[in-house]
C-alpha positions in Angstrom: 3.2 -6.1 73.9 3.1 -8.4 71.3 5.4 -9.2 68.7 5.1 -8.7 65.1 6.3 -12.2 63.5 8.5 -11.2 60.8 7.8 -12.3 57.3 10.3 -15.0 56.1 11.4 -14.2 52.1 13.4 -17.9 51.3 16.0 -17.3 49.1 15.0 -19.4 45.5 16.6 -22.6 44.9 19.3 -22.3 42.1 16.6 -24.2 39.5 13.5 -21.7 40.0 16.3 -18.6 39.0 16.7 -18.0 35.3 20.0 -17.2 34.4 21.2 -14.8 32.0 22.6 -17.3 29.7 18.7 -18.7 29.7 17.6 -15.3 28.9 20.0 -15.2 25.7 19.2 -18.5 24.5 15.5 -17.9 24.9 15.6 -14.3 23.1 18.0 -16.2 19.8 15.0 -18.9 19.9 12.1 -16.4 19.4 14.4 -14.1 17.0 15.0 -17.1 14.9 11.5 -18.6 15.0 10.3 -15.0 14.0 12.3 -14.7 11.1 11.7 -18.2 10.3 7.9 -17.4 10.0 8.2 -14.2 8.0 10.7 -15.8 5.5 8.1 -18.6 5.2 5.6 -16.2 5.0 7.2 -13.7 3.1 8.1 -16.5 0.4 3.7 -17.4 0.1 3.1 -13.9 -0.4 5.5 -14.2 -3.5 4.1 -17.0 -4.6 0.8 -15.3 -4.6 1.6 -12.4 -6.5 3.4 -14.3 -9.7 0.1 -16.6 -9.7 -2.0 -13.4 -9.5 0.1 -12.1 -12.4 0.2 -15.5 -14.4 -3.4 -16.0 -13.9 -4.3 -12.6 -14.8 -6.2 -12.1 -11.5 -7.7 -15.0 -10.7 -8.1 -18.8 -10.9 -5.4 -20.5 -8.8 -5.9 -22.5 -5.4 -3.7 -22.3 -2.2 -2.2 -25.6 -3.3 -1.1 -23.9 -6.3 0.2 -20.9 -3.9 2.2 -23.8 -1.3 3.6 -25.8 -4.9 5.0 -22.7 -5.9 6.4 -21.1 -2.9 7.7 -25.1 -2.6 5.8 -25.2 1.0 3.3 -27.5 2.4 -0.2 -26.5 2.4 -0.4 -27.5 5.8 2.6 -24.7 6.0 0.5 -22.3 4.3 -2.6 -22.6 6.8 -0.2 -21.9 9.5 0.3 -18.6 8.7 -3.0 -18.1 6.4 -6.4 -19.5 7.6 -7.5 -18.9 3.8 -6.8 -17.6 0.4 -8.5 -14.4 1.4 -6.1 -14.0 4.1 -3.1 -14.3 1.9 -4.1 -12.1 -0.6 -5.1 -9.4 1.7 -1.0 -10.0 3.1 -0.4 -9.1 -0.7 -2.7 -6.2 -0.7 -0.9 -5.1 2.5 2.4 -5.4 0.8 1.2 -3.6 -2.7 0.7 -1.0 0.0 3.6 -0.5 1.7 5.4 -0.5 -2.2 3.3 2.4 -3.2 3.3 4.2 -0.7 7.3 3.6 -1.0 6.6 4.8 -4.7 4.5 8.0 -3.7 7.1 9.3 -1.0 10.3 8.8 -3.2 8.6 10.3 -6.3 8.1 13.6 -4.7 11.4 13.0 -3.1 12.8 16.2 -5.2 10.3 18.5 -4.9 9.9 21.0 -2.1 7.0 23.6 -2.8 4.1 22.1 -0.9 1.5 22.3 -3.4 3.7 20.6 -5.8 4.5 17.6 -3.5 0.3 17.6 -3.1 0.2 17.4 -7.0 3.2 14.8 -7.7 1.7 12.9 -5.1 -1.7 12.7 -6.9 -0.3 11.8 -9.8 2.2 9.2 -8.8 -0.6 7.9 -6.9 -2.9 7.7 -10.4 -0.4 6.2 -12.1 0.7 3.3 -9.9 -1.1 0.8 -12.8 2.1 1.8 -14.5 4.6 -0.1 -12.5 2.7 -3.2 -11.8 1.2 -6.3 -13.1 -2.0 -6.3 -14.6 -3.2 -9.8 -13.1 -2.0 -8.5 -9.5 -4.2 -5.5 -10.2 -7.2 -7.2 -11.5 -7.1 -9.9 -8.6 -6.1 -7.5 -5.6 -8.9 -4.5 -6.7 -11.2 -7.7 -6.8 -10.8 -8.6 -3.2 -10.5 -5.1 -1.7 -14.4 -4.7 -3.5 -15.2 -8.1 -1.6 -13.1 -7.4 1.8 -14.9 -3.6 1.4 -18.5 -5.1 2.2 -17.8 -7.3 5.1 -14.1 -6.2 6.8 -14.0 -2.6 5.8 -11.8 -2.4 8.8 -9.4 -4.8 7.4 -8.7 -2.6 4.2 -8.4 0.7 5.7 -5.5 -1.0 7.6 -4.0 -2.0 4.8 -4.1 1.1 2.9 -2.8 3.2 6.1 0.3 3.8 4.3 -0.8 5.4 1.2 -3.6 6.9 3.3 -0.8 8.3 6.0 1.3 9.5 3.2 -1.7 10.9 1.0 -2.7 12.7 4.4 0.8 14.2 5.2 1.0 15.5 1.8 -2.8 18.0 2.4 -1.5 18.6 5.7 1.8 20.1 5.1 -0.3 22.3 1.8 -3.2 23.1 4.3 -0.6 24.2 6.6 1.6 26.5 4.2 -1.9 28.3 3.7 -1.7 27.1 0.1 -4.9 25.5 -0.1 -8.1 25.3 1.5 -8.7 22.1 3.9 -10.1 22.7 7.0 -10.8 19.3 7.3 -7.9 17.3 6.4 -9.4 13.6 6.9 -12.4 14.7 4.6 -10.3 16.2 2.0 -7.9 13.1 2.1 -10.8 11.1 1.7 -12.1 12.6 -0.7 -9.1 12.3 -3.1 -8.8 9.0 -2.0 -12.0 7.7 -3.1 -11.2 9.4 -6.2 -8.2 7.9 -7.2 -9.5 4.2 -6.3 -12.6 4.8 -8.3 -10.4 5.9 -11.3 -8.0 2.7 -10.5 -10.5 0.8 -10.2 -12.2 1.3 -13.6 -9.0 0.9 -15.3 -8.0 -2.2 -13.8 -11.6 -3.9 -13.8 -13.6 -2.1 -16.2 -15.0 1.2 -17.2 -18.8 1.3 -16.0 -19.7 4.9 -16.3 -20.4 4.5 -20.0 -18.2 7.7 -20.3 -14.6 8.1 -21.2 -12.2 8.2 -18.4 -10.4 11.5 -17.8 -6.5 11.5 -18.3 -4.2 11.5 -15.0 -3.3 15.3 -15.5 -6.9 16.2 -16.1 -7.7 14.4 -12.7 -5.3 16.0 -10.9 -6.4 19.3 -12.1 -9.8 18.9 -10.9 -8.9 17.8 -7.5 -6.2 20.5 -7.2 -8.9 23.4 -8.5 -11.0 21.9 -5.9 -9.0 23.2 -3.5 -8.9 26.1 -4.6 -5.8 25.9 -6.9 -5.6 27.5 -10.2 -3.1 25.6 -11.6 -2.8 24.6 -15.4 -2.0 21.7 -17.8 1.6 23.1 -18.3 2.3 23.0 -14.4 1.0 19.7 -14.0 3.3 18.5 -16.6 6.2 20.6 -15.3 5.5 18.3 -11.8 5.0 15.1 -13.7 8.2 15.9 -15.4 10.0 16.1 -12.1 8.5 13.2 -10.5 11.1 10.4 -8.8 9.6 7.7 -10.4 10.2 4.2 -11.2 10.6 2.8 -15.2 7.2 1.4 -16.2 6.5 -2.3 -17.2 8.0 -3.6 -20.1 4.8 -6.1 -20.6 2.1 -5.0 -23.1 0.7 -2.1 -23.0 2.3 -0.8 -19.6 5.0 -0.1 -21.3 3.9 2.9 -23.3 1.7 4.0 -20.7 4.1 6.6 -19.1 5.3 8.0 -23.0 1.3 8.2 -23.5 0.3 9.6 -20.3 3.5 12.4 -20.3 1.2 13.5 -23.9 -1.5 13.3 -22.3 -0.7 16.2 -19.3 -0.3 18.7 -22.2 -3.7 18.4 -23.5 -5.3 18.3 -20.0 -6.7 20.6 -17.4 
């Protein structure tokens, strides 16, 4: 009978085992170089958006972006392989702040269907508590990003789409209204509101005069089957969490006109 030769396991030599003081150090370096990059980041992404504002939308360089953010440029293509790039990081963080917006201003409302309607019109008023340059230049490149990387913005909006989406679910789910299909009807206010958006930050080329925000939101809220009127929409608005407009220009009498403007709608 022969015998199996056993299988030798050599114990590794002290150098080849990482210790757990290794491990620490390691873990500090990569927490530190992390937060070093998204500080550096973080700081370009500034930059961008008071040159968007400054510029009113457009005509600045990346050099301009590194000079302000007091970075190299060679810094900025480490993190950004173009302007494109960095403004679609701006976009992304526009986002995330109205989504932020959305969420808190129907923080203090608990009927379904009224969260559904404060969150359309927070949502149609965002223009209200930004900067028109940041606007112009940021609806500009989502039109541009849209025909090529269509991909790229949908990411980028997934947190006012998420929120927008929770917000029909929760009203399709009370029985309140009638949306079978959730994605489409999210969609479909959606497109709505960034067509509206759009017109008032770029230009109105319908030829037609725009509707007001309550007016909006009554259509898309009698579209699903809602029979709401212009005195609830303004009882919601009135009730919204939201933040105080711009002081700049005209943004500053846009809530005072658009709070008039609920009244006359529906």
């Amino acid at each position: 009978m022969t015998e199996t030769p056993r299988t030798e396991h050599p114990v590794p030599a002290d150098d080849v085992i990482e210790a757990d003081w290794q491990r620490r150090v390691v873990d500090r370096s990569l927490r530190s170089a992390t937060k070093r990059s998204i500080d550096r980041s973080s700081s370009l992404i500034r930059a961008a958006s008071k040159l968007l504002e400054q510029s009113n939308g457009d005509g600045f360089t990346v050099q301009d972006v590194a000079d302000e953010a007091g970075q190299s440029l060679r810094t900025l293509y480490q993190y950004f392989e173009s302007k494109d790039d960095l403004l679609l990081a701006v976009f992304e963080e526009a986002m995330r702040t109205y989504a932020r917006l959305i969420r808190t201003a129907v923080d203090d409302l608990t009927d379904p269907v009224e969260r559904l309607g404060g969150g359309l019109i927070a949502s149609l008023r965002m223009a209200e508590f930004s900067d028109t340059g940041v606007d112009r230049g940021l609806a500009r490149l989502r039109l541009k990003l849209g025909e090529v990387e269509p991909e790229l913005v949908a990411r980028s909006q997934e947190p006012v789409t998420a929120v927008m989406r929770g917000l029909v679910a929760d009203a399709a789910r009370a029985g309140r209204i009638d949306a079978s299909d959730i994605d489409g009807t999210t969609f479909s206010l959606l497109a709505l509101k960034t067509a509206y958006m759009t017109s008032l930050t770029l230009g109105n080329d319908y030829g037609v005069a725009p509707p007001t925000v309550g007016a909006l939101t009554a259509f898309c809220l009698h579209g699903l089957g809602l029979d709401v009127d212009a005195r609830w929409i303004a009882d919601v608005d009135a009730r919204l969490r939201l933040p105080a407009a711009r002081s700049k220009g005209s943004r500053a009498k846009t809530r005072t006109k658009t709070k008039a403007s609920t009244a006359e709608s529906a």
